[in-house]
C-alpha positions in Angstrom: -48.7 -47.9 -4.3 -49.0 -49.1 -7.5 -51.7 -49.0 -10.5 -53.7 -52.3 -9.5 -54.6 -51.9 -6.1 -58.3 -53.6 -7.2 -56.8 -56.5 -8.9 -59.0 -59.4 -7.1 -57.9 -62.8 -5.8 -58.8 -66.1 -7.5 -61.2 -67.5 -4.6 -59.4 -70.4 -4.2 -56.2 -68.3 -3.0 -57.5 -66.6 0.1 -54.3 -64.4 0.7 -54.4 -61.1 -1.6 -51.4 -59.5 -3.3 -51.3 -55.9 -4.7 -48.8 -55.7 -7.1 -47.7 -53.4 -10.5 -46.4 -54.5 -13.7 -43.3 -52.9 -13.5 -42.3 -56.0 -11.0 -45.5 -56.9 -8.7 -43.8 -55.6 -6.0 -42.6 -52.0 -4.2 -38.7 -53.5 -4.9 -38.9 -55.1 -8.3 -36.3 -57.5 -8.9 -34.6 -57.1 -11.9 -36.1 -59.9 -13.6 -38.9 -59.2 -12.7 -39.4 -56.4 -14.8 -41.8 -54.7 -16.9 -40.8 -56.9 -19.7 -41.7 -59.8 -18.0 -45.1 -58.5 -16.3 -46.3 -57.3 -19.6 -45.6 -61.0 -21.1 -47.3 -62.6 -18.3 -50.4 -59.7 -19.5 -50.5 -60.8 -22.5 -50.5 -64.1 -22.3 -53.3 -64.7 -19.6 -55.6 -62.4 -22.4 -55.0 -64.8 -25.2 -55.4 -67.9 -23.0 -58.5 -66.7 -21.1 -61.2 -69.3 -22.2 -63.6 -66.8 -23.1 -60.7 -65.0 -25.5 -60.3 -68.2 -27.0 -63.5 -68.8 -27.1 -64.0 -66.3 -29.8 -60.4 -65.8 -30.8 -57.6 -68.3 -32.0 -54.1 -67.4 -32.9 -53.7 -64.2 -30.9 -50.3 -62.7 -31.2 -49.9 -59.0 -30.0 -48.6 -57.6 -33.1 -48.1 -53.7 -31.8 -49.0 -51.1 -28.6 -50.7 -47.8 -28.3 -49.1 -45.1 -26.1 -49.8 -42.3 -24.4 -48.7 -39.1 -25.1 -46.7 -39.5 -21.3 -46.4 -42.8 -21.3 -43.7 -44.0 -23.0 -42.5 -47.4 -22.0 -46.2 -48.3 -20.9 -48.9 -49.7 -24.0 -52.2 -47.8 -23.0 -53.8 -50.6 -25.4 -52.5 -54.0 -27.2 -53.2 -54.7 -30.4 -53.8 -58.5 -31.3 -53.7 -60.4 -34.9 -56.0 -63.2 -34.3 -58.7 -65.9 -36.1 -61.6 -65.6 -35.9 -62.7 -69.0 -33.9 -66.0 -69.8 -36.3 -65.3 -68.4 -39.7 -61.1 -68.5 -39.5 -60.9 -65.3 -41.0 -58.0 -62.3 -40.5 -58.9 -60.2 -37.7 -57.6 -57.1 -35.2 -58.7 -57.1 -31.3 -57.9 -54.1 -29.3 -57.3 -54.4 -25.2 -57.2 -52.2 -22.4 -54.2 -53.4 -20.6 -55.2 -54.1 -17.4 -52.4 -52.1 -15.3 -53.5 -49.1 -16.2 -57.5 -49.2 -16.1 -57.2 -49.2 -12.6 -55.4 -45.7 -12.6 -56.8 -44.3 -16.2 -60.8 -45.6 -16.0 -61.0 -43.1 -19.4 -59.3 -45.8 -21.0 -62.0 -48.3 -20.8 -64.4 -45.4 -21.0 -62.6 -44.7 -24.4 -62.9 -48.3 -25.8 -66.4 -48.4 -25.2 -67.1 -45.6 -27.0 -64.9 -46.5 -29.9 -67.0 -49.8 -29.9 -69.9 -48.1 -29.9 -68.9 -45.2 -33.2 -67.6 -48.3 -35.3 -71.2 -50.3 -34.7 -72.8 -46.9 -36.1 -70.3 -46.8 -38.8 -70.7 -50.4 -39.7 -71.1 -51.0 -43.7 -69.6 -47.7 -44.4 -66.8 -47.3 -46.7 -63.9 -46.3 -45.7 -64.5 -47.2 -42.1 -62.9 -49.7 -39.7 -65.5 -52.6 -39.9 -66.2 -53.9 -35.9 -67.2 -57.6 -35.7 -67.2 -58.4 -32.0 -68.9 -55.4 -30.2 -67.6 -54.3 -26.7 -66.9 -56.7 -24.3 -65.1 -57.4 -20.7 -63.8 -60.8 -19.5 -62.1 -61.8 -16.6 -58.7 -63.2 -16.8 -56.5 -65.3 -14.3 -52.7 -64.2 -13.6 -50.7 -66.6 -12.3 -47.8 -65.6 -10.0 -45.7 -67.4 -7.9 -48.1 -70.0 -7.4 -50.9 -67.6 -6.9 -54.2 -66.6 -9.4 -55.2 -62.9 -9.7 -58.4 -61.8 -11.4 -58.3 -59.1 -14.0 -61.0 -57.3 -15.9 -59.9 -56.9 -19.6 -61.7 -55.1 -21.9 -61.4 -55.2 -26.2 -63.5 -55.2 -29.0 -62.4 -56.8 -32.8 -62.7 -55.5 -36.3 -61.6 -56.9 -39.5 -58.2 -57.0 -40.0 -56.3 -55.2 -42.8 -52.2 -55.4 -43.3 -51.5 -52.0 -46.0 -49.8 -50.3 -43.1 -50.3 -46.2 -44.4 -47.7 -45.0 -42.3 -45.1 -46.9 -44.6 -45.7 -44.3 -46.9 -44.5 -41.0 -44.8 -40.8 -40.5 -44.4 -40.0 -42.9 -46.4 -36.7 -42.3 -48.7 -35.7 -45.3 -50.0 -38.5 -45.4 -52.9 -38.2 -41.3 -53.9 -40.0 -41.0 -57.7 -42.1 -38.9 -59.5 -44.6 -41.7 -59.7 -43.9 -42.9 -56.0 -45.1 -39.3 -55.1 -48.3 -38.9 -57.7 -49.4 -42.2 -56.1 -49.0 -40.8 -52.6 -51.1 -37.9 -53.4 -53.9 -40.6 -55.0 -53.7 -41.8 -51.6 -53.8 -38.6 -49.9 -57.3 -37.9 -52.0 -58.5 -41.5 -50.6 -57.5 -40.2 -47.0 -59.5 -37.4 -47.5 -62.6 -38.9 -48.8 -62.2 -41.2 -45.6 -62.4 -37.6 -43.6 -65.6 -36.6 -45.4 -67.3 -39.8 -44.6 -66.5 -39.7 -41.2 -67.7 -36.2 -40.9 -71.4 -37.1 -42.9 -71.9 -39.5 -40.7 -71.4 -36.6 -37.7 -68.1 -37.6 -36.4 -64.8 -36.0 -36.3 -62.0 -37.9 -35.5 -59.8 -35.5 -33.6 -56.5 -37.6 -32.9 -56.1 -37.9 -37.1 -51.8 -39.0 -37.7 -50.7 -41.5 -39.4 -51.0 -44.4 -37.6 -54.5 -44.1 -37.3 -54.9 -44.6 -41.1 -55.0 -47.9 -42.1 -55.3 -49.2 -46.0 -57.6 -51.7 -48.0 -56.8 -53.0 -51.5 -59.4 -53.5 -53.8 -58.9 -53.9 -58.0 -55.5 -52.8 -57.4 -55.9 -49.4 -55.3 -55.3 -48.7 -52.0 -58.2 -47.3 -50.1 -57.6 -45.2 -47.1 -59.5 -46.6 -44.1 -59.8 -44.3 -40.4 -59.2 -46.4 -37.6 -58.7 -45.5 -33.5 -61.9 -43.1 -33.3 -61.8 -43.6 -29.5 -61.3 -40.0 -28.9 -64.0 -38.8 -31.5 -66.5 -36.7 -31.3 -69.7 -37.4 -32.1 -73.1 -34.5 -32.9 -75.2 -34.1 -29.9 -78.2 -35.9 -31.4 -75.6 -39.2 -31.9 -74.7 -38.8 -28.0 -78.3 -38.8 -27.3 -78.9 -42.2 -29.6 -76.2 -44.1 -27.9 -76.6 -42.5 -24.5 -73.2 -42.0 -24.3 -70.8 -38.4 -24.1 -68.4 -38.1 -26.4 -64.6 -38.2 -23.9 -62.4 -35.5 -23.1 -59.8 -34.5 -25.8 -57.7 -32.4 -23.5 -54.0 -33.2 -23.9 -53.9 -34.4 -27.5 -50.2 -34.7 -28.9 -48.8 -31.5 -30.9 -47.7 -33.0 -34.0 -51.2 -32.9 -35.9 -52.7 -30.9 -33.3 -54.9 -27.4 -34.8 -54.7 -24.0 -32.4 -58.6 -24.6 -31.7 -57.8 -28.2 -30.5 -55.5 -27.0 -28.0 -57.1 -23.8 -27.4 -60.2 -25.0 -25.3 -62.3 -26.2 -28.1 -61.8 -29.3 -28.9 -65.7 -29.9 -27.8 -66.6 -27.7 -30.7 -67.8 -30.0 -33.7 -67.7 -27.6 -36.3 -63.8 -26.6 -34.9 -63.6 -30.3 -34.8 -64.4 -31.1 -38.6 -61.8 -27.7 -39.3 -59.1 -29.4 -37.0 -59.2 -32.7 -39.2 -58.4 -31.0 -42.4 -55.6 -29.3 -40.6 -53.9 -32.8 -39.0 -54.7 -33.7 -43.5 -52.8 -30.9 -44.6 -49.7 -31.5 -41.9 -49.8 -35.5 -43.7 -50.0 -34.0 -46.6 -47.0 -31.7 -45.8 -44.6 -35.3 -44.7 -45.8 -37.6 -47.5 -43.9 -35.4 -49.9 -41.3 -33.9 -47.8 -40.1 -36.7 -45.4 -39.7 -33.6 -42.9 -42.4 -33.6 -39.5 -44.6 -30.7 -40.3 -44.5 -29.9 -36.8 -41.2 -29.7 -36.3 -40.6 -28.1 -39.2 -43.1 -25.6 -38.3 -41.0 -24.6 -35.2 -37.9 -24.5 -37.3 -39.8 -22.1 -39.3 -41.0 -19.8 -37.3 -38.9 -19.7 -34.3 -40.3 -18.0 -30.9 -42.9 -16.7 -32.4 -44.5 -20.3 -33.1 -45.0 -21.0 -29.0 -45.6 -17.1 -28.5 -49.0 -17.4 -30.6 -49.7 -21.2 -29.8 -49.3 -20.2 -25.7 -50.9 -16.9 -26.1 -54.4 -18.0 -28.1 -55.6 -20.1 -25.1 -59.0 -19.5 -24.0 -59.4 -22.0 -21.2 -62.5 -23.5 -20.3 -63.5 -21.8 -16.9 -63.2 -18.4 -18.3 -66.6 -16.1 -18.8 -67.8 -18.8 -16.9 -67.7 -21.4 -19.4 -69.9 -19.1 -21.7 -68.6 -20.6 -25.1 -69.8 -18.0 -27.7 -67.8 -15.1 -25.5 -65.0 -17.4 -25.8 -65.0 -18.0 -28.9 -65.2 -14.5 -29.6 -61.7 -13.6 -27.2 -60.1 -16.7 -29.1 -61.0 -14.5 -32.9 -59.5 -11.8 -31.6 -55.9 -13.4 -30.3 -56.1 -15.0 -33.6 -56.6 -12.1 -35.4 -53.4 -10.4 -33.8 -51.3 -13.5 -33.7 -51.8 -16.0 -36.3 -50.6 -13.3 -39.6 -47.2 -13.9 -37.9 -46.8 -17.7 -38.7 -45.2 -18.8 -41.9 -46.3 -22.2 -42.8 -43.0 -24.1 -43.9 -42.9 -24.8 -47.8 -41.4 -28.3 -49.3 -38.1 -28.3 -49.6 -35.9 -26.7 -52.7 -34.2 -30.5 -52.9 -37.5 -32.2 -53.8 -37.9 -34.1 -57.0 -41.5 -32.3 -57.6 -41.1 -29.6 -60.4 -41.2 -26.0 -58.6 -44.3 -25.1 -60.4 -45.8 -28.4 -59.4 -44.3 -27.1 -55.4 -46.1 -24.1 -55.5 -49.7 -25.3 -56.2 -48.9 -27.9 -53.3 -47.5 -25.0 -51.3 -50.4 -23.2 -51.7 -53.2 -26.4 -50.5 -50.9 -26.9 -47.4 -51.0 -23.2 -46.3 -54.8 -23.0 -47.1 -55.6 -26.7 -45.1 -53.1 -26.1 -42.4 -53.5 -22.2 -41.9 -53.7 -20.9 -37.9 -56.7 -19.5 -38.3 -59.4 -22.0 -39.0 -61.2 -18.9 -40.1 -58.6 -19.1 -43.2 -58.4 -22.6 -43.4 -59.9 -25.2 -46.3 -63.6 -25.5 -45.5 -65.7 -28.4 -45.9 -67.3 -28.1 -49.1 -64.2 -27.2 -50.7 -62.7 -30.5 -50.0 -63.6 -31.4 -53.4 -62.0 -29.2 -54.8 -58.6 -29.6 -53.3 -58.7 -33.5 -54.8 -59.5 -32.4 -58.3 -56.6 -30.2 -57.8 -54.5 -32.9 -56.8 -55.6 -35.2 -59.2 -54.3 -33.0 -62.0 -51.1 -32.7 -60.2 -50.8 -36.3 -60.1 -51.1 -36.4 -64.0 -48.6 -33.8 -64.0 -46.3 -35.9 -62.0 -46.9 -39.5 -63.8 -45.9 -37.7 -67.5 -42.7 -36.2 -65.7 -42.2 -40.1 -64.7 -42.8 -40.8 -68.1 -40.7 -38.5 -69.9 -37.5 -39.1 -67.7 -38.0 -43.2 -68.1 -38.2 -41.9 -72.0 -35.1 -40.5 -71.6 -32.9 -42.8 -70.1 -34.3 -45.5 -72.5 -32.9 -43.3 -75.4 -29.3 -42.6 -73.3 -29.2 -46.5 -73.2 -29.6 -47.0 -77.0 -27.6 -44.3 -77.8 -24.9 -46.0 -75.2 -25.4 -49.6 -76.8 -25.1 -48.6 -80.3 -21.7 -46.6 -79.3 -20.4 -49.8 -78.1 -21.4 -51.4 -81.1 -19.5 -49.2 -82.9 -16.0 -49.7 -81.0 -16.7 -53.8 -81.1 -17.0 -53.7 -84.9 -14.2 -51.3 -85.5 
């Protein structure tokens, strides 16, 4: 009947009430709606005495979704204090009307815990402070007390929001694009890290890119590794499998990912740099890649996509004769896909266009077996880097410019007030 059919009485309330959060009950009433469950949720985590015990100030400051669940947070996100040393920091939840129904969500938490201790002290990681935990918390409702499990973890806290920086129009210059590409080279230093250490991050967008300022630059930072994939001899040092990245969302989503071999680490690392080249892609365009993709290229876009899939169960799981099928559909197919350019109405100089044109189509080509590898990575941000230079002397000769027009302009006035 509803997604918290194990939710436990207080033991001082004999009688026992299932109930969902869309209402507690099989007829919600319409104030008794999801809205209001979820505030009652939230509430009993940040007053549970071993939340506060640790935590002060807890405010839920945003959600994480599903890629079906749209009304529904899978996770809350809290900006709290510490409670011994005060300082900023970020504690992620399960929220507890779901675990019931989705266990891979605490299964998911735990394991993100578990990456970010590994990753602890590296740069460019999100820094855990409280490891994995689960508390109980009391609900209270209509005079009654129900038990939840909650689950979270905290890290340190950090406010440059990256996401700010895609489709954003209002702030359109040369230099307000060379300094997204010096981000862009930070994000993909962040990437490289991840994969020395012998992750990949698999669900790479966006908002799961968060930014640090340090003498004045922004340092991209990878944050929600919770569906990462770790090298088999990390699974075997934290005894734990890496979860199931089946159903991951399109818009930064590689062929292989979607394909049936998302359980491949080397497809893995290839499928990062592809979700980097789609960012890439919107931080200068202010278009989706993936939807622009589809504009692009029609039919023939879901054709390829729906016709590549080598699922799981075939040749009996055997991975290197699935692997082999999945070359050959993308032999046949991927030569048809065009990968969209940025558009004729950008500020960026066309030959400046082109070379970008060119590291998108390489970093977000079909075929991984044409895609930017690994150890060219390097290359791409030196690349860039010129670019950038190329971008910041534009800036400088149009600001040049106008400065001229305006003496010109006040000297013409002059003119006219002393005839």
């Amino acid at each position: 009947m509803n997604s918290l059919s194990a939710i436990k009485e207080a033991p001082e309330q004999p009688e026992q009430l299932e109930f969902t959060f869309e209402g507690y009950d099989e007829e919600p009433l319409p104030e008794k709606s999801f809205a209001t469950a979820e505030t009652l949720t939230l509430n009993a985590i940040t007053s549970a005495s071993d939340f506060t015990d640790l935590f002060e100030d807890a405010r839920c400051i945003s959600r994480i979704y599903g890629n079906n669940e749209e009304n529904t947070g899978l996770y809350y996100i809290f900006h709290a204090h510490d409670a011994v040393t005060g300082r900023n920091i970020a504690v992620k939840a399960t929220n507890p009307s779901l675990c019931q129904q989705h266990p891979q969500l605490e299964d998911c938490l735990k394991w993100e815990s578990k990456v970010l201790q590994i990753l602890k002290g590296k740069h460019r990681m999100q820094q855990i402070l409280t490891p994995h935990k689960t508390i109980q918390t009391n609900i209270q409702l209509e005079g009654k007390s129900y038990i939840v499990p909650v689950s979270f973890f905290s890290s340190i806290y950090m406010d440059i929001d990256v996401r700010k920086s895609f489709f954003d129009e209002a702030n359109d210059r040369l230099k307000t694009c060379a300094n997204r590409l010096k981000l862009f080279c930070s994000m993909i230093s962040a990437v490289q890290r991840l994969h020395r250490e012998g992750f990949c991050h698999r669900d790479l967008k966006p908002s799961n890119i968060m930014g640090v300022r340090k003498d004045g630059k922004c340092t991209a930072v990878l944050i929600d590794l919770g569906l990462s994939l770790a090298a088999p001899e990390i699974e075997r040092e934290i005894k734990l499998f890496s979860p199931d990245a089946q159903d991951l969302p399109m818009m930064y989503c590689s062929p292989e990912l979607y394909s049936g071999f998302e359980d491949n680490l080397e497809l893995a690392k290839s499928a990062d740099i592809y979700a980097l080249g789609c960012m890439l892609f919107e931080l200068l365009d202010k278009r989706s890649f993936y939807t622009t993709l589809n504009e692009t290229n029609g039919s023939t876009f879901w054709e390829a996509a729906n016709n590549i899939r080598v699922g799981k169960e075939e040749f009996n799981g055997n991975e290197n004769k699935r692997l082999a099928l999945f070359n050959e559909l993308l032999s046949e197919f991927a030569p048809s896909i065009i990968i969209p350019r940025i558009s004729e109405d950008s500020i960026i100089p066309r030959y400046a266009r082109n070379e970008l044109h060119k590291i998108i189509s390489s970093m977000c080509a079909f075929d991984y077996r044409k895609r930017t590898k690994e150890s060219e990575l390097d290359g791409i941000k030196e690349k860039l880097h010129l670019i950038v230079r190329i971008l910041e002397n534009e800036h400088l000769r149009e600001l040049y410019k106008k400065r001229r027009e305006i003496h010109r302009a006040k000297k013409l006035l002059r003119g006219y007030s002393n005839a």
